[in-house]
Backbone bond lengths (Angstrom), bond angles and torsions (degrees), N, CA, C in turn:
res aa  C-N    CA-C-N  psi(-1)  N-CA   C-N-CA  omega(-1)  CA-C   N-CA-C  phi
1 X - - - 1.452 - - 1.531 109.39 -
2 X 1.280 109.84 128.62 1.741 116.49 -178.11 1.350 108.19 -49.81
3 X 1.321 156.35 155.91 1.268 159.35 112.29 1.282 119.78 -44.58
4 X 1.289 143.75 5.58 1.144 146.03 178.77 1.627 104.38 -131.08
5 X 1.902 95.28 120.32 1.705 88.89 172.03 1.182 147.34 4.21
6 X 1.440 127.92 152.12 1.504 112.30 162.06 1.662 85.80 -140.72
7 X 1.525 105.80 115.87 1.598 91.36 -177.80 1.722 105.25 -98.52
8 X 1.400 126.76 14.57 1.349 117.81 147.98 1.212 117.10 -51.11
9 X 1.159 130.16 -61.72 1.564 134.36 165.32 1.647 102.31 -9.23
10 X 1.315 120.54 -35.22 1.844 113.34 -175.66 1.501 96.00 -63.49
11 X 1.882 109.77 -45.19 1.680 85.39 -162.82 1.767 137.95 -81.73
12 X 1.658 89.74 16.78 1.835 104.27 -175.55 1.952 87.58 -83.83
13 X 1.148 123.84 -6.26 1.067 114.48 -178.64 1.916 112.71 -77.97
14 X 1.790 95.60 137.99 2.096 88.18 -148.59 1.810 90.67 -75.01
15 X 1.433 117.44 143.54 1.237 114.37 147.41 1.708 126.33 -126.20
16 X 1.447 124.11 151.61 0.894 104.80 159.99 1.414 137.37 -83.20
17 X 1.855 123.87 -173.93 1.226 86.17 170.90 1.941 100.44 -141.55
18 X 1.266 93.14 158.41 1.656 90.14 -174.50 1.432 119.57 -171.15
19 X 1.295 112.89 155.66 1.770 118.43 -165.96 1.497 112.35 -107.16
20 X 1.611 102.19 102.17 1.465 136.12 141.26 1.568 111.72 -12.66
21 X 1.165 118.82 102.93 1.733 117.75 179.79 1.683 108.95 -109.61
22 X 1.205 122.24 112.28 1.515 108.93 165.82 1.190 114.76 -88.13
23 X 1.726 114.53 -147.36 1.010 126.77 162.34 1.822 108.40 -169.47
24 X 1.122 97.59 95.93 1.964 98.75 -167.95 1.692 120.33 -67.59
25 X 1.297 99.35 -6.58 1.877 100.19 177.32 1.874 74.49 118.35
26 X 0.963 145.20 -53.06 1.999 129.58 -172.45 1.212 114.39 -108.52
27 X 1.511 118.43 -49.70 1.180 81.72 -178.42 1.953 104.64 -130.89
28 X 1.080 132.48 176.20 1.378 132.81 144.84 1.840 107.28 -45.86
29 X 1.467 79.43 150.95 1.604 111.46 -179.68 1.268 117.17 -153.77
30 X 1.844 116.57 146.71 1.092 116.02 147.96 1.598 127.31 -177.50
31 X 1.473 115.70 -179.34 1.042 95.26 -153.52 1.787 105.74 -141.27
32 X 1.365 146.15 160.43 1.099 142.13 159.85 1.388 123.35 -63.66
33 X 1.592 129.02 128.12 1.320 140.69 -164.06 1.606 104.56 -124.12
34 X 1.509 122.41 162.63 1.394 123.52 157.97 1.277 102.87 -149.12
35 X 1.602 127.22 -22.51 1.197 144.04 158.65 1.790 127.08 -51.17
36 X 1.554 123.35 44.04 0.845 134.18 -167.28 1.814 120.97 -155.36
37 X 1.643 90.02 114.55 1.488 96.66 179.12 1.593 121.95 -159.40
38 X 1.262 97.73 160.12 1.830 91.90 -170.02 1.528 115.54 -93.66
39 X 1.689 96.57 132.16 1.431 107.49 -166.38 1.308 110.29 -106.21
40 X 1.376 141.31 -7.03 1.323 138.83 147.71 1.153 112.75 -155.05
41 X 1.700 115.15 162.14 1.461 115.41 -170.79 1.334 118.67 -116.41
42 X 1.567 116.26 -5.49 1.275 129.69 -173.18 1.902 109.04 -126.49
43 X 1.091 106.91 80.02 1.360 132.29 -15.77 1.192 161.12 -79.54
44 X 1.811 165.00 -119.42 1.486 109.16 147.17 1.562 101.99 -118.85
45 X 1.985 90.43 140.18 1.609 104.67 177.86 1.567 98.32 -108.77
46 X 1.249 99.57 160.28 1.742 128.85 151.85 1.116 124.94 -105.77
47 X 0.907 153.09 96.98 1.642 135.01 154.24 1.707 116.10 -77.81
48 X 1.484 110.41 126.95 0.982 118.36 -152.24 1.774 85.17 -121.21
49 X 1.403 126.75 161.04 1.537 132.00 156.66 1.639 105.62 -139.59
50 X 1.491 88.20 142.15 1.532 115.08 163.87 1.179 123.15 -133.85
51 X 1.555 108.47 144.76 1.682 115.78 -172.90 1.820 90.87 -63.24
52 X 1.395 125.40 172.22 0.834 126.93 -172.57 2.240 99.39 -106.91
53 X 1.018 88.37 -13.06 1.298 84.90 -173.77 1.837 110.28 -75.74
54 X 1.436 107.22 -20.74 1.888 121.42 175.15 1.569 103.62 -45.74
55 X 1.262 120.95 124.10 1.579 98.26 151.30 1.066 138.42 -71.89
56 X 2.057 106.97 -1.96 1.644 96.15 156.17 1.773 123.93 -75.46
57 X 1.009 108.66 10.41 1.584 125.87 174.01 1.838 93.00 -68.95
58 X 0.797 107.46 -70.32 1.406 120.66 -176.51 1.370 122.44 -43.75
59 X 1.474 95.30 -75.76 1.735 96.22 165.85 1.308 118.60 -38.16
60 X 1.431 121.24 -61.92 1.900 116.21 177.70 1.336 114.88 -54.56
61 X 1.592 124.02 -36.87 1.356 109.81 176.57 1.047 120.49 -67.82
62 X 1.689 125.07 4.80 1.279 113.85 -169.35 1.604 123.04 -143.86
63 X 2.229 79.00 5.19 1.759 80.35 170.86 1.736 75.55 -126.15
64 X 0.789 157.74 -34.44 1.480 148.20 -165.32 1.446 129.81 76.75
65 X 1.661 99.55 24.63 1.345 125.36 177.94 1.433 105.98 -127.07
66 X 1.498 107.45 160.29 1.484 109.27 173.47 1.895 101.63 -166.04
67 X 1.083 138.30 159.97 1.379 139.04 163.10 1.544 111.06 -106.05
68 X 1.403 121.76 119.01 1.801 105.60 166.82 1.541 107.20 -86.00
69 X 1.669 117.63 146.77 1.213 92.25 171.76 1.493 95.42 -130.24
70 X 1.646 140.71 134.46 1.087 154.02 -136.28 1.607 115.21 -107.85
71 X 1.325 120.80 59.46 1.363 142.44 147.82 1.556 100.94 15.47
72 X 1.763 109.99 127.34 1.292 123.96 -169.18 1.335 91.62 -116.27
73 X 1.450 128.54 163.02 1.345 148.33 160.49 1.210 126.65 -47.90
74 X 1.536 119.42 -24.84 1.298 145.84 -166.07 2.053 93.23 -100.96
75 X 0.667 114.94 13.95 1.574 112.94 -165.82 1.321 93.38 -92.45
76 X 1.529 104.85 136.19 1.855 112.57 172.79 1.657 114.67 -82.96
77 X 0.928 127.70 151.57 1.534 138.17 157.44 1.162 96.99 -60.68
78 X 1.168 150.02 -26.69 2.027 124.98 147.57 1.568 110.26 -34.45
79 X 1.191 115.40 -55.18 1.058 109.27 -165.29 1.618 120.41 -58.51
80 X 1.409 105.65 -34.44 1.614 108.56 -177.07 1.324 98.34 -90.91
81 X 1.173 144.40 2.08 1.086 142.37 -176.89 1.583 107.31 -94.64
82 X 1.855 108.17 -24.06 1.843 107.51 -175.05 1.563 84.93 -88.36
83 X 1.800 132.52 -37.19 1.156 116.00 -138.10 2.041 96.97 -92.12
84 X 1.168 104.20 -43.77 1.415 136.28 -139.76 1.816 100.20 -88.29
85 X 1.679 114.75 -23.13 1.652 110.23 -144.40 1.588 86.38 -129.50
86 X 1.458 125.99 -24.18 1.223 127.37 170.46 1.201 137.95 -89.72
87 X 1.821 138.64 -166.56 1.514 99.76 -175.12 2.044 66.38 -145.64
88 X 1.616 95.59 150.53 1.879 100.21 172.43 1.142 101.04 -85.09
89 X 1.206 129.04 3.78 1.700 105.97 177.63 1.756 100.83 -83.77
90 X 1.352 119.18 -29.63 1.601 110.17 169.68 1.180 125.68 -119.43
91 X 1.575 109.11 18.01 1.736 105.78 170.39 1.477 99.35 -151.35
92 X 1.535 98.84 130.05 1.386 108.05 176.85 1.374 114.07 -75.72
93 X 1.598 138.71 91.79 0.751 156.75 -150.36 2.066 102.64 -67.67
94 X 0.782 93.77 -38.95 1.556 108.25 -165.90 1.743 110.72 -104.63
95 X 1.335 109.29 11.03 1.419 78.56 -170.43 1.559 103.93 -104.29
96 X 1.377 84.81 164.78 1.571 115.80 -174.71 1.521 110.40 73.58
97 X 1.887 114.91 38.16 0.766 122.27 -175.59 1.776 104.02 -118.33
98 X 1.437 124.23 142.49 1.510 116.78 172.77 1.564 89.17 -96.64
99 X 1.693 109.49 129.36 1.361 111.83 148.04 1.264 116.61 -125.15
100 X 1.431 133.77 133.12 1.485 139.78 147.16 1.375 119.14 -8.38
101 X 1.303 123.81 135.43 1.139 113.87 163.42 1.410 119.66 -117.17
102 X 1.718 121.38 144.19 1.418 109.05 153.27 0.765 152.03 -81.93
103 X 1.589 136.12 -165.38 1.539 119.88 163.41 1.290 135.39 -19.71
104 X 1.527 109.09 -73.70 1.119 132.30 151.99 1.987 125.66 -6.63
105 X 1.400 92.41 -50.55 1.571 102.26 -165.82 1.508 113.95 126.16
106 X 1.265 122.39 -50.34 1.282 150.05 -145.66 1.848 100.22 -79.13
107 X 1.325 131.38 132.21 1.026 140.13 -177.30 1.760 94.81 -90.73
108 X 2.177 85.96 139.77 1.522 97.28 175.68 1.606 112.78 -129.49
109 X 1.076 131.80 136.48 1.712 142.53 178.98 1.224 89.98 -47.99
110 X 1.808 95.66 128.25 1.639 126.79 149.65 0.901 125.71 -66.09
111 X 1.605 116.92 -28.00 1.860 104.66 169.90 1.498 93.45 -144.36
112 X 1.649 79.01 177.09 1.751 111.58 -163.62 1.453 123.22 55.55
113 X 1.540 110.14 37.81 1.340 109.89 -169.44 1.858 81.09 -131.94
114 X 1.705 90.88 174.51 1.836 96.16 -173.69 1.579 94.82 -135.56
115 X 1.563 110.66 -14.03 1.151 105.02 -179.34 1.568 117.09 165.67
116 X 1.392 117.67 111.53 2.059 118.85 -174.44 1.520 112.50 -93.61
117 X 1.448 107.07 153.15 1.019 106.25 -179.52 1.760 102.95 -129.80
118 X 1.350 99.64 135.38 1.738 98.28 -167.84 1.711 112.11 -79.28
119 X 1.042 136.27 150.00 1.784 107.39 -173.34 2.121 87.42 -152.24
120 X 1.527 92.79 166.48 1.275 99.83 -178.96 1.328 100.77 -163.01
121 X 1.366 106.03 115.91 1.441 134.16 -179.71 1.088 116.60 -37.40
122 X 1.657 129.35 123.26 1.684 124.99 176.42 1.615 99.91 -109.12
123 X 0.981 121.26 -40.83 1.853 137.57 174.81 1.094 118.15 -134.37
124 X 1.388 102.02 162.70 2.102 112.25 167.89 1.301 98.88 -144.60
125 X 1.440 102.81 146.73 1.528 134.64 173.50 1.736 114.06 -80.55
126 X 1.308 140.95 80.39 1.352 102.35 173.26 1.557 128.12 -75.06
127 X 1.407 90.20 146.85 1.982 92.03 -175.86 1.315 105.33 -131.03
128 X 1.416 110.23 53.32 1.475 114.86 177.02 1.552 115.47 79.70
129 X 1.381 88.92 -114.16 1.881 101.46 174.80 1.679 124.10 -58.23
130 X 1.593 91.81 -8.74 1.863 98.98 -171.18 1.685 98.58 -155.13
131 X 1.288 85.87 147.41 1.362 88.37 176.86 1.720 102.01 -128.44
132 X 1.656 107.34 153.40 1.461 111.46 -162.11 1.603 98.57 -103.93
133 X 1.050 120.47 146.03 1.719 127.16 174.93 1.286 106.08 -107.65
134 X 1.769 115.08 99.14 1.903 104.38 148.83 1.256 117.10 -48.40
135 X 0.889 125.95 158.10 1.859 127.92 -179.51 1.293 109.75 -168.33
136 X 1.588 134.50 117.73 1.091 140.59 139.41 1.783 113.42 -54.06
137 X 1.521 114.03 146.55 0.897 171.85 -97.34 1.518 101.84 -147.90
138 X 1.712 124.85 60.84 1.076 103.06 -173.86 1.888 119.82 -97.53
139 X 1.240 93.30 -9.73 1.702 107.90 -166.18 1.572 103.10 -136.03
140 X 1.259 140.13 155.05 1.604 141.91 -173.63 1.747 91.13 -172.86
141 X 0.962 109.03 134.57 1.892 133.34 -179.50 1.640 93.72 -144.68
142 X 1.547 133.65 154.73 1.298 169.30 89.53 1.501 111.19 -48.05
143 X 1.193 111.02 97.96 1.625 121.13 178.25 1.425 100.62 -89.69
144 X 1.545 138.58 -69.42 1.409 140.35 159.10 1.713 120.52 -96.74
145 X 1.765 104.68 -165.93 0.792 100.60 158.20 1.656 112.57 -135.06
146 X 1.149 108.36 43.39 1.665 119.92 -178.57 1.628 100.16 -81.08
147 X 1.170 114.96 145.10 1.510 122.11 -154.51 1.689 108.62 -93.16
148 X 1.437 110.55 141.14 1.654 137.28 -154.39 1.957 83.79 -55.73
149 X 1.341 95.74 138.30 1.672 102.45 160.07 1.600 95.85 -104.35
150 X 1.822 81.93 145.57 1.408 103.73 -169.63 1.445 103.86 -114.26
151 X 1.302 119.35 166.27 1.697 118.28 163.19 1.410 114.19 -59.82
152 X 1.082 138.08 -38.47 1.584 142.81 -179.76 1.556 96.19 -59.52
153 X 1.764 121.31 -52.14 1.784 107.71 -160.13 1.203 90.32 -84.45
154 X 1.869 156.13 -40.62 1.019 136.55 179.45 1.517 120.88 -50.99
155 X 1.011 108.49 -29.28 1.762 125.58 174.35 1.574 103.02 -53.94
156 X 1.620 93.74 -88.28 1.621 89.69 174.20 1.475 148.13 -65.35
157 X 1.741 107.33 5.62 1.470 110.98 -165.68 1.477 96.04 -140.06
158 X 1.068 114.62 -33.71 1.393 119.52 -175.26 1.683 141.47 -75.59
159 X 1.548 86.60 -49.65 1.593 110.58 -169.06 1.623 95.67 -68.47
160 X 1.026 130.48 127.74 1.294 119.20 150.89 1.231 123.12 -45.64
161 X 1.575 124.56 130.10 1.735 124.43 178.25 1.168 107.44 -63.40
162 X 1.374 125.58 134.55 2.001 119.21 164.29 1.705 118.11 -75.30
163 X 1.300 85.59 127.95 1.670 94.35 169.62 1.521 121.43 -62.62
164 X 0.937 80.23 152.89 1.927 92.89 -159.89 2.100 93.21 -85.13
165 X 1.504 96.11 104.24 1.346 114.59 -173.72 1.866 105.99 -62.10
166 X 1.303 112.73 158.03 1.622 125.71 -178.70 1.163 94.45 -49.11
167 X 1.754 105.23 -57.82 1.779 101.58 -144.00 1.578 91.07 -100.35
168 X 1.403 111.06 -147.41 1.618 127.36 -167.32 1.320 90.71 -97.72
169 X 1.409 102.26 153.15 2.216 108.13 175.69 1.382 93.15 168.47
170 X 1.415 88.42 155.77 1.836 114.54 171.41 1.312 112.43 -109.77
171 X 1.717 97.44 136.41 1.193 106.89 173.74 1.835 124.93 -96.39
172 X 1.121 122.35 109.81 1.514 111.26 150.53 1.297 139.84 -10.32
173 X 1.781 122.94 88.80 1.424 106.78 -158.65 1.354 82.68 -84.92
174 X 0.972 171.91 98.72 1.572 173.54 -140.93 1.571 122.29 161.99
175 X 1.369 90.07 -66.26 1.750 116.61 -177.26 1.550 117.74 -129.07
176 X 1.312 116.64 -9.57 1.479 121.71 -176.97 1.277 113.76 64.46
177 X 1.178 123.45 30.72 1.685 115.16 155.36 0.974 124.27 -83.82
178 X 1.236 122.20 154.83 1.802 134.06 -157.17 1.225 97.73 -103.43
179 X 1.541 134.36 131.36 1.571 115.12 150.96 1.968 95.36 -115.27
180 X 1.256 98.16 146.74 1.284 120.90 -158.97 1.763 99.61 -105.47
181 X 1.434 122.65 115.21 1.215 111.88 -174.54 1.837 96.32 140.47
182 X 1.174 134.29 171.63 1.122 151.54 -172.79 2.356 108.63 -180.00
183 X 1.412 96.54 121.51 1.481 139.90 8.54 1.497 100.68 -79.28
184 X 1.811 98.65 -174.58 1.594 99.28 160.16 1.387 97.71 -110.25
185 X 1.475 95.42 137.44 1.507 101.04 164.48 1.430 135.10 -47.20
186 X 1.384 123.62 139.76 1.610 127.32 -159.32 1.583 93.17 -78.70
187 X 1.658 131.00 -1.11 1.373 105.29 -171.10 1.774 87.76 -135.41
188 X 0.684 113.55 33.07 1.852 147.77 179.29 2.044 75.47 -53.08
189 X 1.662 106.81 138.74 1.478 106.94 167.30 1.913 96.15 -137.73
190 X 1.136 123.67 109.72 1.113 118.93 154.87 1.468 133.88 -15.34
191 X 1.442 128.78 85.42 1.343 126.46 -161.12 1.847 109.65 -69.06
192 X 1.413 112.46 -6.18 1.329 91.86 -172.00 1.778 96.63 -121.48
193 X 1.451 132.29 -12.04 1.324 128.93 -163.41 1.693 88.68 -134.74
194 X 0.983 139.62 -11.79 1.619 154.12 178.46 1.901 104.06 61.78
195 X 0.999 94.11 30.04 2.077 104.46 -178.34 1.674 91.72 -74.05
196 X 1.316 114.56 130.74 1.471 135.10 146.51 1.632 128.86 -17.17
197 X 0.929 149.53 147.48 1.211 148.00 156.59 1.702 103.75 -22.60
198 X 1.176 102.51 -75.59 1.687 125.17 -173.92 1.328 92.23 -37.73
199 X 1.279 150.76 -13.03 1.424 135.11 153.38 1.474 146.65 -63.10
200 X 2.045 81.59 -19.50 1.868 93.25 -169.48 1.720 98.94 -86.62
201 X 0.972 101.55 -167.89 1.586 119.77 171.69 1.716 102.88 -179.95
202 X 1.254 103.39 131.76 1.016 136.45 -162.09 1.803 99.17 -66.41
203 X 1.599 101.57 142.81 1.883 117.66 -164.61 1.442 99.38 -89.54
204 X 0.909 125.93 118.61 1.865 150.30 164.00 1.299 102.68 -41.02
């Protein structure tokens, strides 16, 4: 056994996955999460994290609301592709869309969800690149009972596989983007999942 790390070992760790809904004062927003889990029930918390670079980072720090909505198995790669690959500061993610609203205020997805939970920020953690949201627990619905997509089944069922490019390039084990070229640069930033160099590995 090596003596030196193996920080793959982080990604056997289970996550779910699911889309972050704001609401900035105009329009709806939102965004793809895996960074989200409940840290006590008496009473009930979430702690939620966002890169700080999301503009749903923004919106929650500054309305102190947010909706999770809990990603079904049945969910298309459209979907992570409107929530996950774009940014709300230049695409209105939602429009010309009717969503429900909850308690809260905050609009939640009609499909591919199993069930949202409305939450409202009491503290944040900063952790540098992300900051974590305590959040009480103000609203909870069960929409189905079609089973939670996880990071492991989007991996294997979901992601589209990358085609094996002409020239030399690394792929993103993260998000599967290709960069085309050799070497890759050591300060290389993932344009669509923002993962580090230390993420790619080089195409066979």
């Amino acid at each position: 056994m090596s003596n030196s790390p193996d920080y793959t070992a982080l990604f056997k760790i289970g996550y779910g996955l699911y889309v972050v809904t704001t609401f900035d004062g105009i329009k709806d927003n939102g965004c793809i999460l895996n960074s989200i889990m409940q840290v006590t029930s008496t009473p009930n918390r979430v702690a939620v994290t966002i890169n700080k670079t999301n503009y749903t980072y923004e919106v929650v720090k500054n309305t102190g609301k947010m909706n999770i909505n809990c990603l079904t198995v049945d969910t298309p790669f459209s979907v992570f592709e409107k929530f996950g690959f774009k940014s709300g500061r230049t695409t209105d993610k939602l429009s010309g869309e009717f969503l429900p609203r909850s308690k809260n205020g905050l609009g939640y997805l009609t499909k591919y969800i199993n069930a949202y939970l409305s939450l409202e920020t009491e503290k944040f953690i900063d952790l540098d690149t992300h900051v974590m949201f305590i959040c009480k627990v103000v609203d909870a619905q069960v929409i189905s009972n079609v089973e939670t997509m996880t990071y492991s089944y989007y991996h294997a069922n979901v992601k589209p596989k990358p085609q094996k490019p002409k020239t030399k390039g690394y792929v993103c084990k993260i998000c599967g983007y290709v960069y085309e070229g050799d070497p890759l640069p050591d300060d290389f930033i993932c344009p669509l999942c923002k993962h580090p160099a230390s993420d790619f590995e080089p195409i066979e």
